[in-house]
C-alpha positions in Angstrom: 38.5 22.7 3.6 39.8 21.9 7.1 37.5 22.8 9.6 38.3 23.3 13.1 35.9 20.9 15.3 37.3 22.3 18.2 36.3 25.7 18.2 32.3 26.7 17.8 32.2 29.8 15.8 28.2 29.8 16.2 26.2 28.5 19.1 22.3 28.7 19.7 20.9 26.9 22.7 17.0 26.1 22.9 16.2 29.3 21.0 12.6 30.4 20.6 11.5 33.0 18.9 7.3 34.2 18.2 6.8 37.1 15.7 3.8 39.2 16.6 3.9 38.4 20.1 0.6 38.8 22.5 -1.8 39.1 19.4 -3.8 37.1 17.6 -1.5 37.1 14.6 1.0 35.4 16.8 3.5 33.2 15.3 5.9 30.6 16.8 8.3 30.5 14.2 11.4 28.6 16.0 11.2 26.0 18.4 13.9 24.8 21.0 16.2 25.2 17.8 20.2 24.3 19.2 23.3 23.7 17.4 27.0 25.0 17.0 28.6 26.3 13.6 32.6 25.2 13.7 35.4 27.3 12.6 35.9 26.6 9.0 33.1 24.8 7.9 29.8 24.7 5.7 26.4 24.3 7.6 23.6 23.7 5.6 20.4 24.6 6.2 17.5 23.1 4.7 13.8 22.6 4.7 10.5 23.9 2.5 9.8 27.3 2.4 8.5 28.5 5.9 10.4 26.2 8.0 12.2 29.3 9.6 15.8 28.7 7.6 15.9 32.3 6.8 14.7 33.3 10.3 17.9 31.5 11.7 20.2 33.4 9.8 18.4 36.7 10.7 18.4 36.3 13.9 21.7 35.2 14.0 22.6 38.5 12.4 20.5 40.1 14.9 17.6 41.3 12.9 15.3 39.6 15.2 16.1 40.6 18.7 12.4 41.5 19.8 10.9 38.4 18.8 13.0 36.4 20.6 11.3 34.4 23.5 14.0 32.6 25.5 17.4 31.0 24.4 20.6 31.9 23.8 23.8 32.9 21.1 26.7 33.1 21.0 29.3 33.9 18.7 33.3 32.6 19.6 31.8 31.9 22.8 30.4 35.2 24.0 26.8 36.7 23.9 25.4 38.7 21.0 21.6 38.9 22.1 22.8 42.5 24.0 25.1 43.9 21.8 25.0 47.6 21.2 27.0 50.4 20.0 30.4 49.8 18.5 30.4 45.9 20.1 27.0 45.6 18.1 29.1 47.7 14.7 32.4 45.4 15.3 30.1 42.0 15.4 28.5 43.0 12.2 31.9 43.4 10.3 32.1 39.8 11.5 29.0 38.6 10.0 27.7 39.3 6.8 24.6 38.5 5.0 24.9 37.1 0.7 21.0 37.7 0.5 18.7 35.7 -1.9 17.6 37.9 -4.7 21.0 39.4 -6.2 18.6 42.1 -7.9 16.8 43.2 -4.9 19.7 43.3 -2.5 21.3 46.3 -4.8 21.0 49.6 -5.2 20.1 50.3 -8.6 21.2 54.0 -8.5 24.2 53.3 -7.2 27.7 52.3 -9.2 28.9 48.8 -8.4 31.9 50.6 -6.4 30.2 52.6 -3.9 27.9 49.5 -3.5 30.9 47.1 -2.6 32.8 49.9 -0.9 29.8 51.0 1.7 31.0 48.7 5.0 34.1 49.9 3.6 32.8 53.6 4.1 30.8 52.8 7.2 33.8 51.2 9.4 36.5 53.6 8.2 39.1 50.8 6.4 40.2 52.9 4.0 42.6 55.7 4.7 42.5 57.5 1.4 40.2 57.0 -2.0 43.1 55.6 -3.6 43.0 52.6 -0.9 39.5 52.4 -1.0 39.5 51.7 -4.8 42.6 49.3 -4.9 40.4 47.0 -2.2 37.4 47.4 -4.3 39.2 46.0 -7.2 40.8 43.6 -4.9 37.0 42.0 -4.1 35.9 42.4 -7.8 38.9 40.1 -8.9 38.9 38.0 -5.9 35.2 37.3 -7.5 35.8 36.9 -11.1 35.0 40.8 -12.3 37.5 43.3 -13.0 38.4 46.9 -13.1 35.8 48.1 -15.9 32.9 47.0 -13.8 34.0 49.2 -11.1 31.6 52.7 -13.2 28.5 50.2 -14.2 25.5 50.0 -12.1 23.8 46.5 -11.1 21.1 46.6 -14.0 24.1 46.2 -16.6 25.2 42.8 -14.7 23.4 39.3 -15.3 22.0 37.8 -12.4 25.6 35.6 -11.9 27.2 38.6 -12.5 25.0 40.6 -9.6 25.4 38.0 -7.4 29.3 37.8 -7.4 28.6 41.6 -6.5 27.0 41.1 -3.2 29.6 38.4 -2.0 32.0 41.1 -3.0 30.1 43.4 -0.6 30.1 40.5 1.9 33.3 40.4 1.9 34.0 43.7 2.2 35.1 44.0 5.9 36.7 41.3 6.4 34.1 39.2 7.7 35.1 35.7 9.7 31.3 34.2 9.4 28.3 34.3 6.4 25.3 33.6 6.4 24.8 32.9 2.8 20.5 32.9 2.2 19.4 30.8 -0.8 22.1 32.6 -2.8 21.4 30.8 -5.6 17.9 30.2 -6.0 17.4 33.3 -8.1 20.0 32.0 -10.7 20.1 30.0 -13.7 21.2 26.3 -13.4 24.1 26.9 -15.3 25.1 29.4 -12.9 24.3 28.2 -9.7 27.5 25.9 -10.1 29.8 28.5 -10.5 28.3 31.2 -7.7 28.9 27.6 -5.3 32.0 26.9 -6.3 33.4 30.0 -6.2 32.2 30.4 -2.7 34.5 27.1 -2.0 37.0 28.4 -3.2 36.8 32.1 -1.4 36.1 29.9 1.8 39.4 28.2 1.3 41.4 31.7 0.5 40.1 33.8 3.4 38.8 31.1 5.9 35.4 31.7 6.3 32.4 29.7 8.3 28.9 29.5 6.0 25.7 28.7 7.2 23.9 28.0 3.8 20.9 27.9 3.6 18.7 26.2 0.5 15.7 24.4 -0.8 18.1 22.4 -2.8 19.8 19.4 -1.0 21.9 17.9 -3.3 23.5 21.4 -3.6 23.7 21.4 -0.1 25.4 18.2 -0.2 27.8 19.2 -2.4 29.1 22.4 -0.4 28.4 21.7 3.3 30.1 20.0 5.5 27.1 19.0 8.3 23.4 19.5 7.7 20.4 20.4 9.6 16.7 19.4 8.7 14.2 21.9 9.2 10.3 22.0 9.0 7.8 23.7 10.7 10.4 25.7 13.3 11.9 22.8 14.8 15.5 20.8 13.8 14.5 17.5 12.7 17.9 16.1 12.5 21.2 16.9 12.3 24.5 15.3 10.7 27.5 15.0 8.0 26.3 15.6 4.2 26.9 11.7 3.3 25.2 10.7 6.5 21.9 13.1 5.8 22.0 12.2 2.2 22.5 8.8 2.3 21.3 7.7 5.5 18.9 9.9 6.4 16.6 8.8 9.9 13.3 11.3 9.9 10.4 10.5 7.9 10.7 14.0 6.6 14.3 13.5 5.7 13.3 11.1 3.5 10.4 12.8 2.0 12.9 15.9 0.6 15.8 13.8 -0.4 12.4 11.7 -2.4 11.4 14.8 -4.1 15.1 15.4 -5.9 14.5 14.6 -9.9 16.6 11.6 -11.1 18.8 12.8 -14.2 18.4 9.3 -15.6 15.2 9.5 -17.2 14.9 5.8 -16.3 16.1 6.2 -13.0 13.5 8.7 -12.5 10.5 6.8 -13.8 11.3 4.7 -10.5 11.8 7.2 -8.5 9.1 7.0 -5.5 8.4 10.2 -3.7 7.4 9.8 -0.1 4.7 11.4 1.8 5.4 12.8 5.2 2.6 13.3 7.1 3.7 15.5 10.4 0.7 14.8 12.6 2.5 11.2 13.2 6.2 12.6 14.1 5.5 16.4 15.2 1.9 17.2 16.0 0.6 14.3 18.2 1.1 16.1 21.5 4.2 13.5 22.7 7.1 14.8 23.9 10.3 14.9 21.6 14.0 15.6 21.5 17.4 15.9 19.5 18.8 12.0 20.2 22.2 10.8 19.1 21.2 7.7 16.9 24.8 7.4 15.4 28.0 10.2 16.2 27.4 13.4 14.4 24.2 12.1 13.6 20.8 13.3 15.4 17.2 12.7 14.8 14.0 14.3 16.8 12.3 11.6 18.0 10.5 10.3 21.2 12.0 7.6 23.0 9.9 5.4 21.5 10.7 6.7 17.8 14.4 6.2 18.6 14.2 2.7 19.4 11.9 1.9 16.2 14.2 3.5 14.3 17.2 1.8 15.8 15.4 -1.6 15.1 14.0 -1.2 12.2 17.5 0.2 10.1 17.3 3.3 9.0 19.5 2.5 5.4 17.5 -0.5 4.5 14.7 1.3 4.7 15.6 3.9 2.8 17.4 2.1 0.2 14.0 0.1 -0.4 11.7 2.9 -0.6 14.0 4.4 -3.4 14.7 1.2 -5.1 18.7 1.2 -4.5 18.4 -2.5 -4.0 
């Protein structure tokens, strides 16, 4: 897909958010996090679990706005952190949420039409019942069900099946941005492929912006367009798909891309998992920040980190830790 570097769909600027603030419970869960989302594309999000992915996307959707410390967002360039009322309503038909667990995220008591058809309902997009219902099976088609699905509730579907459901819902009011959480770590393997690529090609038709979010990164690779490095709160670097994948800069970088099984069992007999130990690039006290070591490309790092990395070559030394040469 195209995407439009121009104009910033998404923006967050030194955001930091603690939950249970003022107690003893109290949890920094993002730190100084910034980066944009362009019209059009795929940002991927990824990191192990805890590394405040899914907390981005919440608080993006504004689910979080209490634990928010300091920092800013915007969305096509204007402020959402004091949206109420029918601004906060008319952002939220702009931004939908494809959750996680496809099971979950339904009503079971409800039939899959009233399910996809509620933000229908809720901002009044349908004139009559006879509209609501054509767009209903508009959504089910555009997602690969059809008209007899319409009377079945959610425990008939399989867990593909389901899923397709809630990016129906999604979809729904017309929404320019998703954030799409670990939509398919709930699935099957054999299904995950299909619930991606269909969301390709759904971005293509109705020119949406993702921000995906996963454990997996060579999923990740395959549908974003940039990538962002996560792990303990903070951004650990930022760039393209090929240039995270392939040339990745942060020790921890490495570490995840490490972990991903070989399919060649031969290949993955080789394979060397690296250990990332964060008390020598995160937790020693010195003073860090998002540097540009390449365009589009940023790694966390001291000033002193940068330069080592700089020197040292970042691709040679991945390529030798994985045996590529």
């Amino acid at each position: 897909m195209t995407v439009n570097t121009t104009k910033k769909v998404i923006e967050i600027k030194n955001l930091n958010l603690t939950f249970n603030r003022g107690t003893r419970k109290a949890n920094h869960a993002l730190k100084d996090i910034s980066f944009d989302i362009y019209e059009g594309e795929t940002f991927g999000l990824v990191g192990e679990s805890g590394s405040g992915k899914t907390t981005v996307g919440r608080t993006l959707l504004k689910l979080y706005d209490k634990d928010i410390d300091t920092g800013e967002l915007l969305f096509n360039g204007e402020s959402i952190r004091d949206l109420k009322g029918k601004s906060l309503q008319q952002f939220r038909s702009e931004a939908q949420m494809i959750f996680q667990d496809p099971q979950a995220s339904l009503n079971g008591r409800m039939r899959i039409k009233d399910i996809i058809a509620e933000g229908i309902d809720i901002n009044g997009l349908a004139k009559s019942e006879e509209e609501r219902t054509n767009r209903v099976e508009e959504l089910l088609n555009l997602v690969g069900l059809n008209h007899d699905h319409l009377t079945r509730y959610p425990h008939e579907f399989s867990g593909g099946q389901r899923q397709r459901i809630g990016i129906a819902r999604a979809l729904a009011v017309k929404p320019k941005f998703i954030v799409a959480d670990e939509p398919i770590s709930a699935l099957d393997v054999s299904i995950q492929a299909q619930v991606v690529n269909l969301m390709k090609d759904i971005q293509e038709q109705e020119n949406l912006t993702y921000l995906f979010i996963a454990h997996d990164l060579s999923m990740v690779k395959y549908i974003s367009d940039r990538i962002g490095v996560m792990h303990w709160g903070k951004l650990l670097e930022i760039g393209t798909a090929d240039e995270v994948y392939n040339s990745p800069i942060h020790p921890y970088t490495k570490s995840l891309l490490s972990s991903i099984p070989a399919p060649d069992p031969i290949s993955e007999r080789q394979r060397t998992p690296i250990v990332y130990d964060a008390s020598e690039t995160e937790t020693d006290g010195r003073d860090r920040e998002m540097r540009e070591f390449e365009p589009e490309h940023y790694v966390f790092a001291t000033e002193y980190e940068y330069d080592e990395y700089k020197k040292t070559g970042h691709v040679e030394e991945w390529d030798k830790a994985n045996q590529r040469v």
